[in-house]
Backbone bond lengths (Angstrom), bond angles and torsions (degrees), N, CA, C in turn:
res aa  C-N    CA-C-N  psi(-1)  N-CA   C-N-CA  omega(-1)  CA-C   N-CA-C  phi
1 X - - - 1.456 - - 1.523 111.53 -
2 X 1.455 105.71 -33.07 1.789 109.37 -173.96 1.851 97.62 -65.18
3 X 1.262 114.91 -41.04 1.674 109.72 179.21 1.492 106.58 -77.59
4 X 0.775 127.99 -6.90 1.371 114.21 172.30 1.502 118.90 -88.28
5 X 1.510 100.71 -49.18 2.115 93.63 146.13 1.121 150.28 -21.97
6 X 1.273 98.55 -45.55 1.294 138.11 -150.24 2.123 89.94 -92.16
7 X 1.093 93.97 -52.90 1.470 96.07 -178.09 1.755 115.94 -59.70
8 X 1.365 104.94 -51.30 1.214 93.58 -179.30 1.294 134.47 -80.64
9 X 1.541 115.46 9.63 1.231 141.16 -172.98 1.630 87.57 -75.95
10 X 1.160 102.72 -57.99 1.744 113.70 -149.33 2.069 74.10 -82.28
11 X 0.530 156.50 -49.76 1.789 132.49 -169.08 1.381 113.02 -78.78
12 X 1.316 109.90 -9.57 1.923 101.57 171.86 1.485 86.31 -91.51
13 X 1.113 146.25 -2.51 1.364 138.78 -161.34 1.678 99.82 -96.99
14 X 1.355 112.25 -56.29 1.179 130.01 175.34 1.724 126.74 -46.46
15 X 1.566 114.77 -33.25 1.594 149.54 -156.88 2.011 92.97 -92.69
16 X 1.915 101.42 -41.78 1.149 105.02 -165.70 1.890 116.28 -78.39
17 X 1.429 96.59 -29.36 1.534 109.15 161.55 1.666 127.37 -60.28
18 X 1.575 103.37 -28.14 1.357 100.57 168.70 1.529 136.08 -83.28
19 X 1.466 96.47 -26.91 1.018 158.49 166.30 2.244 77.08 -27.65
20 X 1.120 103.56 -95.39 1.606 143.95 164.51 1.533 105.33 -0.51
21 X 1.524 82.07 -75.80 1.451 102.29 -172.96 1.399 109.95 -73.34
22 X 1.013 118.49 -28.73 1.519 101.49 174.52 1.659 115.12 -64.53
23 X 1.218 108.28 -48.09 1.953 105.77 175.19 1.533 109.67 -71.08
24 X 1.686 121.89 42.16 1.489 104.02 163.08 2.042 97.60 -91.02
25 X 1.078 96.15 -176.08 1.622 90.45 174.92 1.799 88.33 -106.63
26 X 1.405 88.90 168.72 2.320 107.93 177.53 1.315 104.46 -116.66
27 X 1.424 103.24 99.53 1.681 108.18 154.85 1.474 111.21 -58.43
28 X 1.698 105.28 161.06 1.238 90.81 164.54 1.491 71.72 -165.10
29 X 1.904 106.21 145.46 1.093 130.27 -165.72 2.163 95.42 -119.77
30 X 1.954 87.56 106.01 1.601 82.73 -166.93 1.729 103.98 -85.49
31 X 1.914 116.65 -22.34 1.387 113.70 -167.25 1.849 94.73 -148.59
32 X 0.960 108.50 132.05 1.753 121.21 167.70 1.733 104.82 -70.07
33 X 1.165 99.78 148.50 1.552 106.23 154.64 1.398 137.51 -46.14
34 X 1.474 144.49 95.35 1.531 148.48 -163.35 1.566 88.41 -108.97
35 X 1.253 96.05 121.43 1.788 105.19 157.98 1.575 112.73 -117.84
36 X 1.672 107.37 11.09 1.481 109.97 161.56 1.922 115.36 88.75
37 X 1.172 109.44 179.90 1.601 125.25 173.87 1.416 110.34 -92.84
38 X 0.894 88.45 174.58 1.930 108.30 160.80 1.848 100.60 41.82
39 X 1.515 104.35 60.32 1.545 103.51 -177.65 1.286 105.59 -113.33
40 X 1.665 115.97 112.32 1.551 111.74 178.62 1.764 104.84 -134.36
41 X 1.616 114.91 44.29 1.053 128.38 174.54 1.480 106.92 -164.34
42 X 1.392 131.39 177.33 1.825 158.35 149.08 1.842 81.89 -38.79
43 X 1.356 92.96 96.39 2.013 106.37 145.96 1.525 107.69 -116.45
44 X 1.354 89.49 137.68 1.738 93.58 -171.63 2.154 101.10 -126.85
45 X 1.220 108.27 125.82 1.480 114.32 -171.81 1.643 96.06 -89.45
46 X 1.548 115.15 128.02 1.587 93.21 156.93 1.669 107.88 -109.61
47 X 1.123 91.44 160.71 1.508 101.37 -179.34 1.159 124.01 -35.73
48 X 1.391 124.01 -27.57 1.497 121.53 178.32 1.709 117.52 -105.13
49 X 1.164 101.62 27.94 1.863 116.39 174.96 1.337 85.47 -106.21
50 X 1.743 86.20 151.93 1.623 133.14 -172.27 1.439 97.51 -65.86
51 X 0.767 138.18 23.13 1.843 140.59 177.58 1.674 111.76 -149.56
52 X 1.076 106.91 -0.72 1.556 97.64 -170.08 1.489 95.45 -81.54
53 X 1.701 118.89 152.92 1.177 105.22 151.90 1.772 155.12 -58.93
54 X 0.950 114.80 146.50 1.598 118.12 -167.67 1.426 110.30 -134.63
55 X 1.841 112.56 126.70 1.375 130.75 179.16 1.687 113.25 -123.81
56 X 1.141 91.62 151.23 1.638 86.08 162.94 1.720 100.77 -130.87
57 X 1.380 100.01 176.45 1.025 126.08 161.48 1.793 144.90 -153.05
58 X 1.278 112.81 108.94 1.574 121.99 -159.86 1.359 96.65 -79.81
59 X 1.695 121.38 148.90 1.225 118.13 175.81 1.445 85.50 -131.87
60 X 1.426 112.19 149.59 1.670 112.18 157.58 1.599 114.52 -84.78
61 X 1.499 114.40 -164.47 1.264 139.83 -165.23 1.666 76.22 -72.41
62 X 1.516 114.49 153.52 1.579 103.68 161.03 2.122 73.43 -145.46
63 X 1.577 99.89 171.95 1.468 108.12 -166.20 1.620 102.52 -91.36
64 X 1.266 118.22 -9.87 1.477 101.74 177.88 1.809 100.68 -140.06
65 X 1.093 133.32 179.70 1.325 138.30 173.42 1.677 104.08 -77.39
66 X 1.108 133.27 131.34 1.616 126.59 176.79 1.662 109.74 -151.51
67 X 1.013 141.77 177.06 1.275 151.84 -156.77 1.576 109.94 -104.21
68 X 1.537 101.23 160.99 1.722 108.25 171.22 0.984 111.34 -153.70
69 X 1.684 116.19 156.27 1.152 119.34 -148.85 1.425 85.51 -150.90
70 X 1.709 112.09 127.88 1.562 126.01 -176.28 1.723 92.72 -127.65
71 X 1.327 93.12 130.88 1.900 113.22 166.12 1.100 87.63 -139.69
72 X 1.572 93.03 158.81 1.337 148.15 -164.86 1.251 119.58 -112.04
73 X 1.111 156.42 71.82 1.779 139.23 173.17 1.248 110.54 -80.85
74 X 1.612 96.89 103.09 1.569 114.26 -178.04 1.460 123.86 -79.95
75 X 1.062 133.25 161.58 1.838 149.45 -176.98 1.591 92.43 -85.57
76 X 1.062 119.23 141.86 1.497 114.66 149.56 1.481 99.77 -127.19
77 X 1.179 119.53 33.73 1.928 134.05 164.75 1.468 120.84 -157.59
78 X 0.952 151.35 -176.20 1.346 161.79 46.30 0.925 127.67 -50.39
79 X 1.611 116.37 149.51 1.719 132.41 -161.30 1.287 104.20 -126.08
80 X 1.092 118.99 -175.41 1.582 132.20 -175.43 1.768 83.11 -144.15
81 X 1.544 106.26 176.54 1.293 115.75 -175.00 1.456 91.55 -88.62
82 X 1.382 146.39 11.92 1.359 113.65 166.42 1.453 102.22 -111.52
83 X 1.520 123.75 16.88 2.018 116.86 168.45 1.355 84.06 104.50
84 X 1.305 160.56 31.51 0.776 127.83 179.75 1.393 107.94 -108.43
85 X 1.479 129.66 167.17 1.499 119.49 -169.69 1.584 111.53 -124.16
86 X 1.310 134.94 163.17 1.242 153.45 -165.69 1.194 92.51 -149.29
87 X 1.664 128.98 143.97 1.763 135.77 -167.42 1.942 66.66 -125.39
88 X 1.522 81.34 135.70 1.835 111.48 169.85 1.439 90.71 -140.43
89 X 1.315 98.76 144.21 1.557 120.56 -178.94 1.847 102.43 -156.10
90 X 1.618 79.65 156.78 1.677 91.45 173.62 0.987 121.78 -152.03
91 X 1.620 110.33 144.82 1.817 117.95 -142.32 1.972 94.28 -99.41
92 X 1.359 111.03 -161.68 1.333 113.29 -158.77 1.402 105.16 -111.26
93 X 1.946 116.79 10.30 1.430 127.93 144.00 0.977 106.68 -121.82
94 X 1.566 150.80 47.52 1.131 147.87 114.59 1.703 126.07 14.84
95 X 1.562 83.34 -82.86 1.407 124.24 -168.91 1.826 108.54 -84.44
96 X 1.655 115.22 145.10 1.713 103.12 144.79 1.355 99.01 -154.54
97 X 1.237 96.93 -179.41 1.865 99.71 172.34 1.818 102.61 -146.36
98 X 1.546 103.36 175.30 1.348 92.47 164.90 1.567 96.03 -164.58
99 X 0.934 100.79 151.48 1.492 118.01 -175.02 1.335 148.74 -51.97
100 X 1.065 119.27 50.11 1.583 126.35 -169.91 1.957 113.46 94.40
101 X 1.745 106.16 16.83 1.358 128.67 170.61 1.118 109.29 -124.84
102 X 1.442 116.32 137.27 2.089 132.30 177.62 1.701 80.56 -91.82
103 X 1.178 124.68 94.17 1.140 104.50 154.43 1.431 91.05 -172.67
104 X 1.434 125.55 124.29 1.701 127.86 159.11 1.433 123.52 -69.73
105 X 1.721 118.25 12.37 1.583 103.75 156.22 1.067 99.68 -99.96
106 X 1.643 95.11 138.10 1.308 98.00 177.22 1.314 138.07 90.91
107 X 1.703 93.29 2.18 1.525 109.86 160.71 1.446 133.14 -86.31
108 X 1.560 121.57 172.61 1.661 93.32 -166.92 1.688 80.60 -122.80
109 X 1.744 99.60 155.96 1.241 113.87 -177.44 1.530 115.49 -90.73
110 X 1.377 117.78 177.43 1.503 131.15 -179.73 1.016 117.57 -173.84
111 X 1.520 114.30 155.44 1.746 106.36 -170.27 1.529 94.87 -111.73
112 X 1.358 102.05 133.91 1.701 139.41 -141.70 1.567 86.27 -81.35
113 X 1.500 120.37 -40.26 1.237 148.07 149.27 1.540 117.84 0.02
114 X 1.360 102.37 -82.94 1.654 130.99 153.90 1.921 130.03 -54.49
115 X 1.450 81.67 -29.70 1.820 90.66 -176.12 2.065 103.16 70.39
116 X 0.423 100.14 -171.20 1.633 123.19 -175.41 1.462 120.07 -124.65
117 X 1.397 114.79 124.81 1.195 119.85 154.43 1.492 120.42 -131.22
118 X 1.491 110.64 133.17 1.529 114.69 158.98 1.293 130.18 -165.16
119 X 1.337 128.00 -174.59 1.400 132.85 170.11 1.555 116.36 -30.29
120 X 1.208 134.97 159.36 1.618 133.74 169.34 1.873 97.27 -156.92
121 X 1.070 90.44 140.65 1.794 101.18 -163.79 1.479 83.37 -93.80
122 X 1.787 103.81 169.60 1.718 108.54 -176.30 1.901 100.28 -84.23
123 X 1.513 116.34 -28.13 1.259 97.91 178.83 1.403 142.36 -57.14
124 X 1.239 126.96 145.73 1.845 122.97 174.97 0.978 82.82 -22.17
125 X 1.528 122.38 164.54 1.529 139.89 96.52 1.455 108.29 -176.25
126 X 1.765 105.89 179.35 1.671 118.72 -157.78 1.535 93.13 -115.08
127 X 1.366 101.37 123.47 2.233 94.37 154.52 1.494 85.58 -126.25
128 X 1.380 84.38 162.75 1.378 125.99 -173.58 1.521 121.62 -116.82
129 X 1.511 126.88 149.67 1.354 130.84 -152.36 1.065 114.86 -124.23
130 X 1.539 149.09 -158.06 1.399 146.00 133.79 1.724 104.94 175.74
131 X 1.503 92.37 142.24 1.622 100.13 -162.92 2.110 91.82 -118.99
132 X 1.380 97.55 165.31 0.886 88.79 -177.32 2.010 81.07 -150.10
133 X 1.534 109.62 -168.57 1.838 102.65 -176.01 1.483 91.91 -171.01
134 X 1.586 126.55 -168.28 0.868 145.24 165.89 1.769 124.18 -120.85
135 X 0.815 142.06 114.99 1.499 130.15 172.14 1.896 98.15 -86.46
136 X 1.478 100.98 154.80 1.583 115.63 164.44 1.346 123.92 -152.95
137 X 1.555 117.24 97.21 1.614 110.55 -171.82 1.280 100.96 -62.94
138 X 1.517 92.73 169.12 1.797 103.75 169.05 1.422 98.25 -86.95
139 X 1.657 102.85 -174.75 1.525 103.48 -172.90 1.934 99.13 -87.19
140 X 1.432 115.83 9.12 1.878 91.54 -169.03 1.822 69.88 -140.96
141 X 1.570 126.15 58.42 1.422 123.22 163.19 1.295 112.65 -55.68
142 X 1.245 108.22 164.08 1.899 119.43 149.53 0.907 132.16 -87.06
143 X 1.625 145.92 124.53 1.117 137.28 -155.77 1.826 92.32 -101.33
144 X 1.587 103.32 123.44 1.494 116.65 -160.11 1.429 117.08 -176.72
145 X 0.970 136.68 168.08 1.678 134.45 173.03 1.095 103.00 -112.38
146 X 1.804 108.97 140.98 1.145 106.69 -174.78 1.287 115.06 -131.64
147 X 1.523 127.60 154.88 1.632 101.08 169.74 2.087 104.21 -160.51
148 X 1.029 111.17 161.42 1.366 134.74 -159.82 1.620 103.65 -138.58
149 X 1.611 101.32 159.97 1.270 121.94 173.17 1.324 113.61 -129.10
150 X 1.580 92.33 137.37 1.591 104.52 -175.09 1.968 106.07 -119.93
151 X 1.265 105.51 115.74 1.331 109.43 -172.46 1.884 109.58 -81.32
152 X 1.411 122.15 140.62 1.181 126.00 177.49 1.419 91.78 -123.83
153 X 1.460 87.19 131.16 1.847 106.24 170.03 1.464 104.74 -126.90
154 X 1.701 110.28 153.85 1.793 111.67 -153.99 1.584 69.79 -130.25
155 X 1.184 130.25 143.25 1.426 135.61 128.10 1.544 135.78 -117.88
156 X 1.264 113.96 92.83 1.744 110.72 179.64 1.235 112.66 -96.97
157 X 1.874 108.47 126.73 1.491 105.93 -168.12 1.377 93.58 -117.31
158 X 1.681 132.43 134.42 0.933 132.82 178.88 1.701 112.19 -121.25
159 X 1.243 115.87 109.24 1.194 105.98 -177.31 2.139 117.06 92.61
160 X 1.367 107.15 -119.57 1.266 109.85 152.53 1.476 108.27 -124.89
161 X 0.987 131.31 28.48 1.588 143.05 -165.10 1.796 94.80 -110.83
162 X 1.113 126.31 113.87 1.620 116.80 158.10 1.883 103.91 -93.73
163 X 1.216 105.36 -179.65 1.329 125.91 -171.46 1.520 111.93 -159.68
164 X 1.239 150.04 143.78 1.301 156.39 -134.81 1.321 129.65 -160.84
165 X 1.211 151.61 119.06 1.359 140.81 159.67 1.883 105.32 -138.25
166 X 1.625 97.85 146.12 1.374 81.80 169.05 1.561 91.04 -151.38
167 X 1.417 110.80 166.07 1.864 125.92 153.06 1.408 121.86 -135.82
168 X 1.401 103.81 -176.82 1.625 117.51 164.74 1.629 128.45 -96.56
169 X 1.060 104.09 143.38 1.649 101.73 -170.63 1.618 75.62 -123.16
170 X 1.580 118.22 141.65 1.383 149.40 171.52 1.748 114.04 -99.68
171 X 1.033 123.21 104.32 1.632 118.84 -177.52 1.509 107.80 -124.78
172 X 1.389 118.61 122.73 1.235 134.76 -172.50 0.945 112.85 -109.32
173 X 1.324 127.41 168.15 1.767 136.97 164.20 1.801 107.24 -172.10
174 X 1.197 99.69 136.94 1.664 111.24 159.65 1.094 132.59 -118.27
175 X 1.680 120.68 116.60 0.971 106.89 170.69 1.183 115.69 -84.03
176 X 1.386 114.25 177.60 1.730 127.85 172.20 1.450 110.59 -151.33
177 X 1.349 122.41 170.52 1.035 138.72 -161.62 1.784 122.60 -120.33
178 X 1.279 122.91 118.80 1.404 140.08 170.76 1.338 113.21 -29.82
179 X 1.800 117.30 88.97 1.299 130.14 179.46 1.447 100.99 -63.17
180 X 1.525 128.05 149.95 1.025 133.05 137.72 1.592 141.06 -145.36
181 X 1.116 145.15 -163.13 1.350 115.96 -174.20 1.663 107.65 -171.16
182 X 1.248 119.44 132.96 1.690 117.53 -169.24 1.688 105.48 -138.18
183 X 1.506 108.18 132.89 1.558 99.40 -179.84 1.550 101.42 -135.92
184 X 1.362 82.44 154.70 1.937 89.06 -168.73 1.461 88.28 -135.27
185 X 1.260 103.08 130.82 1.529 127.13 158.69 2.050 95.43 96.96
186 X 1.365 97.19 165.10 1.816 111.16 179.94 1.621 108.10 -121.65
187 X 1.215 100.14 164.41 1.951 107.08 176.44 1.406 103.77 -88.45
188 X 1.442 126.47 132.13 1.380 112.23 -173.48 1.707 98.05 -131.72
189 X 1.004 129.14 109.88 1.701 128.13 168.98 1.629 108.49 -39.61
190 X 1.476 106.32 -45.06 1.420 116.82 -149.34 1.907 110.27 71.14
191 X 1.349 107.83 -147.84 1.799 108.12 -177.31 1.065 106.78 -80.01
192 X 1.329 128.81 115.28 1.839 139.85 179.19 1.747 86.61 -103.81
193 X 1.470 105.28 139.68 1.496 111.48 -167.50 1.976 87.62 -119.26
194 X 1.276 76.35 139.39 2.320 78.21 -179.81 1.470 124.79 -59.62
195 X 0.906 128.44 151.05 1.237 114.50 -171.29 1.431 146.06 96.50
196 X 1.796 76.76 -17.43 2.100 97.87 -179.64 1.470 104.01 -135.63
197 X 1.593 88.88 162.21 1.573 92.97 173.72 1.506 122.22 -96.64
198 X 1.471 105.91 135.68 1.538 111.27 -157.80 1.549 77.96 -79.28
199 X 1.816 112.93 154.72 1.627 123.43 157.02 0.979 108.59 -67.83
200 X 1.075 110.31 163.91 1.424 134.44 -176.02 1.749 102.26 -79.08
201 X 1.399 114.06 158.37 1.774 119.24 176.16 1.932 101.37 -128.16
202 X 1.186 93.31 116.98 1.486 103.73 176.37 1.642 122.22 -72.12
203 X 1.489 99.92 132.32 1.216 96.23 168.50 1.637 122.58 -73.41
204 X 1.245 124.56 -23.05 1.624 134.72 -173.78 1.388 108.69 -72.27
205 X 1.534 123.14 -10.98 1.605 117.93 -162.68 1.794 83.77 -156.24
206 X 1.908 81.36 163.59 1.526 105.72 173.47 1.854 107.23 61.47
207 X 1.568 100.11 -149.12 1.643 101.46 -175.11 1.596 104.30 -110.29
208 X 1.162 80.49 68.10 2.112 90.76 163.72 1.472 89.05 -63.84
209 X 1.666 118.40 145.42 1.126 113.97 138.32 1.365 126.78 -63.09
210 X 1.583 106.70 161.79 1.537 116.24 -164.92 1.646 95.40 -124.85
211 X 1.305 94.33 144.27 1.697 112.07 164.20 1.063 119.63 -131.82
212 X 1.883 118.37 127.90 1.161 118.82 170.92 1.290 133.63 -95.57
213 X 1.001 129.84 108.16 1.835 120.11 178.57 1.180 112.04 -82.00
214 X 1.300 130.61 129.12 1.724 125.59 146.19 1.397 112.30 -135.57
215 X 1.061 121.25 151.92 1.465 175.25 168.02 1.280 131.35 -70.31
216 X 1.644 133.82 69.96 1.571 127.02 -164.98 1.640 91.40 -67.26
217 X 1.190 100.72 134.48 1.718 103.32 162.75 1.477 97.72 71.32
218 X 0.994 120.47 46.95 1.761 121.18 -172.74 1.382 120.00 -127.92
219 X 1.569 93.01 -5.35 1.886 104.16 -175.20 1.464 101.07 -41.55
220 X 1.492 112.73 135.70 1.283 115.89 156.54 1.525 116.09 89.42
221 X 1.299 102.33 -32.56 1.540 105.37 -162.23 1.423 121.06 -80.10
222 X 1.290 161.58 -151.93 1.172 158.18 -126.51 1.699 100.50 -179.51
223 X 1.450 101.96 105.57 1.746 120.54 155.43 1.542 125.25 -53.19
224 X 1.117 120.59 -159.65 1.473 124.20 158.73 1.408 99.10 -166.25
225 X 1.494 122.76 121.76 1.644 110.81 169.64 1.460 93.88 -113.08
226 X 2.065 84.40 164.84 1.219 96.49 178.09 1.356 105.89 -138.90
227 X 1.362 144.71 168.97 1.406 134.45 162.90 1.449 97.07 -165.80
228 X 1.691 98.52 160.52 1.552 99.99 169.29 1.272 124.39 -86.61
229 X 1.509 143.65 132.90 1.311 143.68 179.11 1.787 121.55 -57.62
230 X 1.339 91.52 -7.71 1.435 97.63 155.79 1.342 126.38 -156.78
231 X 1.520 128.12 151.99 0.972 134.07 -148.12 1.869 94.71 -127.68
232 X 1.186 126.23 126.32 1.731 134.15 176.35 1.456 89.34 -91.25
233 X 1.111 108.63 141.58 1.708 141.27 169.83 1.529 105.91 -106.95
234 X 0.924 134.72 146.83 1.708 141.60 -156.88 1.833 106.55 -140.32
235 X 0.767 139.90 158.01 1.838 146.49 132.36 1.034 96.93 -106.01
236 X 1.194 100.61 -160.76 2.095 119.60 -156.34 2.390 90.99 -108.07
237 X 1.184 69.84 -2.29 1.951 70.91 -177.30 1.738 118.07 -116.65
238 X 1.493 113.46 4.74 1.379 112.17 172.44 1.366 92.67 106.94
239 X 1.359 139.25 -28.84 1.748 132.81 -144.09 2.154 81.78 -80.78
240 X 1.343 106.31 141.16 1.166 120.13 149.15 1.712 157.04 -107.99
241 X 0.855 131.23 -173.48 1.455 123.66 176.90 1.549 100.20 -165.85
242 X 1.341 114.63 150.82 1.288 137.90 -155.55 1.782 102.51 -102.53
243 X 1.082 132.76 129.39 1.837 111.49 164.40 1.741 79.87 -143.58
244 X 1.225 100.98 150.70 1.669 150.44 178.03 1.298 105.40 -100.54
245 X 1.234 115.41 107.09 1.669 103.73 -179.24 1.944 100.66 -104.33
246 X 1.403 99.00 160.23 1.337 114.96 -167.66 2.070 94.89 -122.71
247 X 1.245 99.97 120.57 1.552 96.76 -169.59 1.442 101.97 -114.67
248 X 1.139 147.73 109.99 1.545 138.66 150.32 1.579 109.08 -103.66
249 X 1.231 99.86 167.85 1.728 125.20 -171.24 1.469 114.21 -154.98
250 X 1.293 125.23 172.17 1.216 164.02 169.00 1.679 132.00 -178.27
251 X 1.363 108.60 142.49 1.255 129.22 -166.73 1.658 107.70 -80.58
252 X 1.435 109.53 28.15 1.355 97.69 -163.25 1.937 78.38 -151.31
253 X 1.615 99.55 118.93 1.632 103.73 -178.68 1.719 102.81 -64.03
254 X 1.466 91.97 152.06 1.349 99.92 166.53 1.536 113.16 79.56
255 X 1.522 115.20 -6.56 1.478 120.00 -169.51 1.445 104.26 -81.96
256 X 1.306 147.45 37.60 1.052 135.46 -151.84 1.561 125.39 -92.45
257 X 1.832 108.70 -3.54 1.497 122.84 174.23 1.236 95.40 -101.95
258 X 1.300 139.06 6.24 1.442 132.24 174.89 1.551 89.60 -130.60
259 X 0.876 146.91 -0.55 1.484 125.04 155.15 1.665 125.56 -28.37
260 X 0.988 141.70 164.99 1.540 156.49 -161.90 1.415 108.62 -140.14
261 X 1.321 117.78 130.72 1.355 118.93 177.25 1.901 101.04 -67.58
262 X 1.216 88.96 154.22 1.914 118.73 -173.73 1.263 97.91 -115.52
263 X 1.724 132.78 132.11 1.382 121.46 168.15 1.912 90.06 -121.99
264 X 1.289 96.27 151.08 1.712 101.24 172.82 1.736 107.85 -29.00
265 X 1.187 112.72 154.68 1.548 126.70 178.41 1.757 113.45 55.40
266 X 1.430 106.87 16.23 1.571 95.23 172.97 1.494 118.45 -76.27
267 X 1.793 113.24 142.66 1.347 110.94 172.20 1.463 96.12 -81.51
268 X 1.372 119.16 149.91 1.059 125.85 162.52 1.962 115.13 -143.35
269 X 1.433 105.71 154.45 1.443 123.92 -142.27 1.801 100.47 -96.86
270 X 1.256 131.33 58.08 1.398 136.30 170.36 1.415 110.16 -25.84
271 X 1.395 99.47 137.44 2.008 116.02 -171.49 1.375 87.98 -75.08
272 X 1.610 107.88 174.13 1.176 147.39 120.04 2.112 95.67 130.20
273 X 1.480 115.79 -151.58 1.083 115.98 150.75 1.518 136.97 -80.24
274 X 1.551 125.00 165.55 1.839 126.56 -170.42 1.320 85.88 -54.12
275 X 1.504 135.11 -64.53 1.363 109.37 -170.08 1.144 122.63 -113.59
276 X 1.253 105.99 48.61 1.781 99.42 146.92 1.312 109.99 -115.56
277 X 1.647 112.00 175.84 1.069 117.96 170.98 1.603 119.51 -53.73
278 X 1.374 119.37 141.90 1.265 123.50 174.15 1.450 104.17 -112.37
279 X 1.664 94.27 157.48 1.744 123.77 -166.46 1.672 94.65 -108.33
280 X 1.597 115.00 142.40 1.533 116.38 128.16 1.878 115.22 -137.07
281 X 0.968 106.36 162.90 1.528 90.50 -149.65 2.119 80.74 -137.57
282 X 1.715 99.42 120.60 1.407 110.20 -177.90 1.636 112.79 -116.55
283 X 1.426 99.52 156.52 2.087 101.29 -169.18 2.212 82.24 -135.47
284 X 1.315 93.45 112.06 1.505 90.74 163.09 1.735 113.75 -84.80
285 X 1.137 111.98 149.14 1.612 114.70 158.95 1.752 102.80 -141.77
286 X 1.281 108.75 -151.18 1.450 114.01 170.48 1.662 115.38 130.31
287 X 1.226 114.24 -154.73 1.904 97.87 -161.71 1.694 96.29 -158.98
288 X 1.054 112.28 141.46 1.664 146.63 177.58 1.581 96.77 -70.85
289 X 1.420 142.28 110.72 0.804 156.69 176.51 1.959 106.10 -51.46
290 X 0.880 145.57 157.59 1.405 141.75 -179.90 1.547 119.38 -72.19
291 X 1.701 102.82 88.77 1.787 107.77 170.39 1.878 133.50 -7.48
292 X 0.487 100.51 74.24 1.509 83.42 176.64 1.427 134.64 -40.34
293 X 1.653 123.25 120.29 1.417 97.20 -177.55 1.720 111.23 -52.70
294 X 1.597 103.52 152.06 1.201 129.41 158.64 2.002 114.52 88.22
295 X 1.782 95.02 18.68 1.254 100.79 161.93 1.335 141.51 -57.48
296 X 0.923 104.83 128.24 1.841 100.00 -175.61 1.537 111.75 -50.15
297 X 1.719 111.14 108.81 1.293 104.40 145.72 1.747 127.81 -20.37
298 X 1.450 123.89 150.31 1.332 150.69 170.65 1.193 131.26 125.56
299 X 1.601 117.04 -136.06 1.418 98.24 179.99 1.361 90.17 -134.14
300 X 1.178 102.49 160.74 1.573 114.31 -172.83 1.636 112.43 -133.44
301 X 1.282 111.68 144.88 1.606 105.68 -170.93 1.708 107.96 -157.66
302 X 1.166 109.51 144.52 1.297 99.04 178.01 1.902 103.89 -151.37
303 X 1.016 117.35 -170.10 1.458 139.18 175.79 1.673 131.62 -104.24
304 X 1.315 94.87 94.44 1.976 95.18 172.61 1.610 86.17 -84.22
305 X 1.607 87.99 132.37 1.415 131.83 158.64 1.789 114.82 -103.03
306 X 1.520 102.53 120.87 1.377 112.76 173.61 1.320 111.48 -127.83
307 X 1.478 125.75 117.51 1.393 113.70 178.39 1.662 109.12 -108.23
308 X 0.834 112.32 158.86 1.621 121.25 -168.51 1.868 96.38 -141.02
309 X 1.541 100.21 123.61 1.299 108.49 168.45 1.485 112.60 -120.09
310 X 1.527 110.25 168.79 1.787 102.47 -164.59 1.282 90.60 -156.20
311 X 1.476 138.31 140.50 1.108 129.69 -9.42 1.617 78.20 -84.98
C-alpha cells in the first residue's frame, strides 16, 4: 500500500509541471532587424519600416488579470567576422506595440531602452511588437557586414506564479565603400588600311591607357570586374568595326610591365589597409578585328565599358 502512495504522489506531481508550462505565453520572432546594403553613413530604421524587426506574442487564458514585463538586451555594437565594430543604438521610439492588431498604425511607442511594463487581462490573446535602431560608422569604418543579437525577454506574473518566454532578434547591416574610377589617355589605331589586319596595341608597354579604381574603406577587400568581350566601333554613317579589348591590372601603381591579364567577372584583391581606401590600377590594349576590303573610309570610335562592383 506504501508503493502505491507513493505512485500517485509522483503523477499528481508530474500533471502539475505541465500544468505550468502550458500558461507560459509563445513568442514568435516573424522578421530580424535589416539596416540594408550599400551603408556609408548614420541609417536609422523606425519601427514602422519594411525591415524593422517584428514579434508577436500569444498569451493563454490565465485565471486572474496580472502584469508583464518585456526587456530588451541591447547591442551597443555589431561585428563582422574580423572584430570589427559598428555603434547601434536605440532612441525612445525605437520600439511600439499594439494590442491584439498586426498592424503599426496606430501603435503606441516605447523605448526598447526601458523595456515595457503593464497590465495583461486574463483573456487569450496576441499583441504584436516592432523595433526599429540606428547604425553609425566611424569616420575610418570597415567596409563589411555586420550583425548582432538582441535578446527579448516576456515576463507575465500572475498572482505569485510568474510565467516566461523569450527569443533572439538578428540585426544586420553592410557597409560598403565609395567606388570610383579615373582614366587617362585613349586607344588610338592611327591609319588602319582595308583589307589588313591592324596589330594588336598592348596593354603591358608604351601608352596603354590606364584606369584607376579606388575604394573608400576598401583596403584589402575584393572588386568584381566586368566588361564586354567586344567593343562596336561606329563613323558618323552607321559603317562599323569590331575591337577586342585586352585588359590587365595590378594592385600596385605604376606596375604596368608586370600587370596580369583580367578576364570579365574577375575578383580581384584591392591594396592598402581594411580601412583605408583601396587601389586597383588598369592598362587597356586589344586588337581591331580584320578590315574588310572595301570599308568605308573615316574615323571610327567607340566606348570601353568597365564596371567595377564592391563589396
Amino acid at each position: 500500500m506504501k508503493w502505491m502512495v507513493q505512485s500517485v504522489f509522483l503523477l499528481m506531481l508530474s500533471f502539475s509541471v505541465n500544468e505550468a508550462m502550458a500558461q507560459n505565453p509563445t513568442m514568435t520572432i516573424t522578421q530580424d532587424l535589416s539596416f540594408g546594403t550599400n551603408i556609408t553613413g548614420t541609417r536609422t530604421i523606425a519601427y514602422n519600416a519594411s525591415t524593422a524587426a517584428a514579434f508577436s506574442i500569444q498569451f493563454p487564458n490565465y485565471s486572474q488579470s496580472g502584469t508583464l514585463s518585456l526587456t530588451f538586451i541591447l547591442p551597443s555594437d555589431l561585428t563582422d567576422d574580423a572584430g570589427d565594430n559598428l555603434p547601434i543604438s536605440f532612441a525612445a521610439n525605437s520600439a511600439a506595440y499594439h494590442v491584439g492588431v498586426n498592424s503599426t498604425r496606430g501603435a503606441t511607442t516605447f523605448n526598447p531602452n526601458n523595456g515595457l511594463n503593464g497590465t495583461l487581462g486574463r483573456a487569450a490573446h496576441t499583441d504584436y511588437f516592432w523595433l526599429g535602431g540606428t547604425v553609425t560608422p566611424g569616420i575610418n569604418y570597415t567596409a563589411s557586414t555586420y550583425t548582432g543579437t538582441i535578446t527579448v525577454l516576456a515576463v507575465v506574473t500572475i498572482g505569485t506564479q510568474q510565467y516566461n518566454a523569450s527569443q533572439t532578434i538578428t540585426a544586420t547591416a553592410t557597409l560598403t565603400g565609395n567606388v570610383s574610377m579615373s582614366v587617362t589617355g585613349s586607344l588610338d589605331f592611327g591609319l588602319v588600311v582595308a583589307g589588313t589586319t591592324p596589330p594588336s596595341l598592348s596593354a603591358q608597354s608604351g601608352t596603354a591607357p590606364s584606369i584607376t579604381t579606388s575604394v573608400t574603406h576598401g583596403g584589402g577587400g575584393q572588386i568584381t570586374v566586368t566588361y564586354s568581350p567586344r567593343t562596336v566601333l561606329n563613323d558618323p554613317y552607321g559603317n562599323t568595326l569590331t575591337f577586342t579589348p585586352s585588359l590587365f591590372g595590378s594592385n600596385v601603381a605604376g606596375n604596368q610591365a608586370g600587370a596580369t591579364a583580367v578576364t570579365s567577372g574577375s575578383s580581384l584583391t584591392l591594396s592598402g589597409r581594411r580601412n583605408q581606401t583601396g587601389y586597383y590600377y588598369f592598362w587597356l590594349g586589344g586588337a581591331l578585328n580584320p578590315v574588310p576590303n572595301g570599308q568605308q573610309p573615316g574615323t571610327y570610335s567607340g566606348n570601353f565599358v568597365l564596371s567595377v562592383t564592391y563589396p
